[in-house]
C-alpha positions in Angstrom: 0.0 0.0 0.0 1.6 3.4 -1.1 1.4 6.2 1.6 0.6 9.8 0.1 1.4 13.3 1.2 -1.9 15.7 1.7 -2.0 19.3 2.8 -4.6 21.4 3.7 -5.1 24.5 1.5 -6.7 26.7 4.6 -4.7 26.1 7.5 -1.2 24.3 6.5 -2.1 20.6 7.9 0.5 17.8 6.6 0.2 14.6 7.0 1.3 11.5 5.1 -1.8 8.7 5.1 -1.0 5.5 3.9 -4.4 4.0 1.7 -4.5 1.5 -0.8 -4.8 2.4 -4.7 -8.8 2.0 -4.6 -9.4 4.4 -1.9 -10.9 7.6 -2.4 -8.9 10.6 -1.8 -9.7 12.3 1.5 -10.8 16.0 1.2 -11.5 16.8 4.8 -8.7 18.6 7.1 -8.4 17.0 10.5 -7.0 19.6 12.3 -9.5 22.5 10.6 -12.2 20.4 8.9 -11.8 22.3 5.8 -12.8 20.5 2.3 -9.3 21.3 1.4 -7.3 18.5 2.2 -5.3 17.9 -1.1 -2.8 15.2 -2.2 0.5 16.4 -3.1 3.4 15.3 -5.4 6.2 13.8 -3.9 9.3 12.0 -5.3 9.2 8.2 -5.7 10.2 6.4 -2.3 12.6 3.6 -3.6 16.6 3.5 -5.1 18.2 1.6 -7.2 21.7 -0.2 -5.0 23.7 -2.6 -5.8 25.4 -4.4 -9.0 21.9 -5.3 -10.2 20.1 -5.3 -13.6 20.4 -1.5 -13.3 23.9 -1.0 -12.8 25.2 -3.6 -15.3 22.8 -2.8 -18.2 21.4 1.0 -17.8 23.7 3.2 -15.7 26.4 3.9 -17.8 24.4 3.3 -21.7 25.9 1.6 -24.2 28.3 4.4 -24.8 30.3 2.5 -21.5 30.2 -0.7 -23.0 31.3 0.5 -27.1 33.8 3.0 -25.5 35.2 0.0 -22.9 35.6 -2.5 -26.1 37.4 0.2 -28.5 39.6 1.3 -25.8 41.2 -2.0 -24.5 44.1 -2.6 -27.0 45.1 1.5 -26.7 46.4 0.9 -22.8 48.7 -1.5 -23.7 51.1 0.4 -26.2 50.7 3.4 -23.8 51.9 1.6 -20.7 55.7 1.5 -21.8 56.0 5.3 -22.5 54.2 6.2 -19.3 55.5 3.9 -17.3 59.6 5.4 -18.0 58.2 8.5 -17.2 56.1 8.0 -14.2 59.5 6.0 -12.9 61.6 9.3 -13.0 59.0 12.0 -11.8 57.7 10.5 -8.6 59.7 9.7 -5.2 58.4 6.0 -5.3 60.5 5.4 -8.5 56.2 4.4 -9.9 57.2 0.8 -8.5 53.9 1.3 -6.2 50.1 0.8 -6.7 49.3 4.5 -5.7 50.0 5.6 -9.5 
């Protein structure tokens, strides 16, 4: 059962109500007794956590995945010239795993 936000037009009454989908929408205030007890549009009450479906198939589009594929052979022939210069710039020597 989803819970919705009303407000009362009149006097400022919030309150969150939790109904099922077939229920009428309530009109009257409880604090003022008003006929303008409204519901109000709130944001979805659920995330999306995890490696799931989400996170392996829509986060990243298939951009990620084409851009992934086309891009593995490049590191390779890169590695040697960066590695000779990462080796004389930094104070580890670039023998560590913080580069």
């Amino acid at each position: 059962m989803p819970i919705y936000a009303y407000r009362c037009g009149s006097c400022g009454h919030a309150k969150d109500v939790l109904q099922k989908l077939s229920d009428s929408p309530l009109s009257t205030c409880p604090a003022c007794g008003a006929e303008t007890f409204s519901k109000q549009v709130t944001a979805a009450g659920f995330q999306l956590k995890g490696s799931g479906w989400y996170a392996t198939d829509f986060r990243g589009g298939a951009t990620a995945a084409a851009s992934g594929a086309a891009t593995a052979a490049a590191p390779a022939a890169q590695e040697t010239s960066t590695d000779s210069a990462a080796a004389s710039s930094t104070p580890c020597g670039g023998s560590c795993a913080c580069h």
